[in-house]
N, C-alpha and C positions, 0 to 999 in steps of 0.2 A: 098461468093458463096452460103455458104446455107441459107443466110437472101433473098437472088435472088429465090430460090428455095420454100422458103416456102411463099413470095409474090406472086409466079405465082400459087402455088398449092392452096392458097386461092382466089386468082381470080379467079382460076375454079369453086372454092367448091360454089354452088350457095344458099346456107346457110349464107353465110360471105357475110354480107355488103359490095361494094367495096369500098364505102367513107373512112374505114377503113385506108387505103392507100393512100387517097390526101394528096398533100404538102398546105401549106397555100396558094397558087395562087388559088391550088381545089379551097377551104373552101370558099374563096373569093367570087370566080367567080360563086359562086353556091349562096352565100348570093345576088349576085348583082340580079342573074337568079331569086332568090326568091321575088325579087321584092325591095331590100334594098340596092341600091346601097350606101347608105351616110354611111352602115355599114361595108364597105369594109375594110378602114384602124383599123377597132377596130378589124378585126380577123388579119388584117397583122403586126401591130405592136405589138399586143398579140401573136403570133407568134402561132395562133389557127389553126392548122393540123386533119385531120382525126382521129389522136388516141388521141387529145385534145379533141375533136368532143364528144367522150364516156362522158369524164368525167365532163365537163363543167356543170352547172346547170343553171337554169334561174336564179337564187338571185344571182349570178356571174354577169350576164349581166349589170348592172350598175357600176360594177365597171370596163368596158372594155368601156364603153360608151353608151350603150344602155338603156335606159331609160324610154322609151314609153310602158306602158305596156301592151297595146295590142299589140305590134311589140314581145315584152318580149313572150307571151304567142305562138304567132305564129312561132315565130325560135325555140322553147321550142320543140313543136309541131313537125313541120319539123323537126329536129333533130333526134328526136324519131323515124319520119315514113324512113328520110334516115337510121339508123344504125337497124332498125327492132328492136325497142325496144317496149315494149307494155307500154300503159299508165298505170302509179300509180294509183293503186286500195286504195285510200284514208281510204275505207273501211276495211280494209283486216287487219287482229291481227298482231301486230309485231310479236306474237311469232311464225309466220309461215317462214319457209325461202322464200326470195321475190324474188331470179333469177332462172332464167331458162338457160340451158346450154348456150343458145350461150349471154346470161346477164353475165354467169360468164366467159367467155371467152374474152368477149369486155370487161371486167371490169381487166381483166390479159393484154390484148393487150392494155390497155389506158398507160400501164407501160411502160418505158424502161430497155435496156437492153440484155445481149448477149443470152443467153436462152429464153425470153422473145418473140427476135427479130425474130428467127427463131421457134419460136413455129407457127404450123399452127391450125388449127381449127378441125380436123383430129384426131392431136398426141394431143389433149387437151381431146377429145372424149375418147380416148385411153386409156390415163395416170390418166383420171379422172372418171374412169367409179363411174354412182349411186354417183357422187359427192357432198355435201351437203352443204349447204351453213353455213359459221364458220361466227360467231358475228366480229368485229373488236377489240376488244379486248379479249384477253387472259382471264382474271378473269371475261367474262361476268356472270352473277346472279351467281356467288360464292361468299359464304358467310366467310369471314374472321375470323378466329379466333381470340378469343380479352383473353387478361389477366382476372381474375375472379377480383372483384371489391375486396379492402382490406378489410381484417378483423377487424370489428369494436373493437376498443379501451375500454374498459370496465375499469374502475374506482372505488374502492372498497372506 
């Protein structure tokens, strides 16, 4: 009931993508809309849904089948404009953080999961207020402690 609850209250929210939510017949029938019907079976047997939709990349697409890479660059594209994600600023420092709330929300909604499932876009606002974006690793730029080098051996 409350995974029901928090699909509808994201429906509303006109913030949230609603691709978000297609089953793969969606993702499909939106690839066929886009002009690529022959790419149909490489999102239904990849079993590629709305919350796959987030996380996919274009250097993925060959390995689902798609290979042309101007089609590569246009689904890439599309992708993008459907889930309201803004284009990679190619230019921009790594050491700045690269999402913006609802980047970090679609990047938590690409997951599964019981909490996950019923988070909406809202209680993510909420829970994560001024939230800032964590490296994916734990020890990013920390520097490790190391043993000091041995004491050289002196010989009389």
């Amino acid at each position: 009931m409350a995974r029901k609850e928090a699909l509808v209250n994201d429906l509303k929210d006109e913030r949230v993508p609603p691709a978000i939510q297609w089953t793969t017949d969606h993702v499909s029938d939106w690839i066929e809309d886009l002009g690529f019907p022959q790419y149909k079976p490489c999102f239904t047997t990849n079993q590629i849904d709305g919350r796959k939709l987030i996380e996919i990349e274009a250097s993925a697409f060959p390995n689902i089948g798609i290979t042309d890479f101007e089609h590569i660059k246009i689904i890439a594209k599309s992708i993008r404009d459907l889930l309201l994600l803004e284009e990679p600023d190619w230019t921009r420092s790594i050491s700045i953080p690269p999402r913006s709330d609802l980047g970090m929300y679609l990047e938590k909604k690409s997951q599964r999961g019981k909490i996950i499932n019923v988070m909406t876009y809202q209680q993510f606002l909420l829970e994560h207020k001024n939230a800032k974006w964590q490296p994916p690793l734990a020890n990013h730029c920390l520097l490790l402690p190391h043993d000091p080098p041995p004491a050289e051996i002196t010989q009389s």
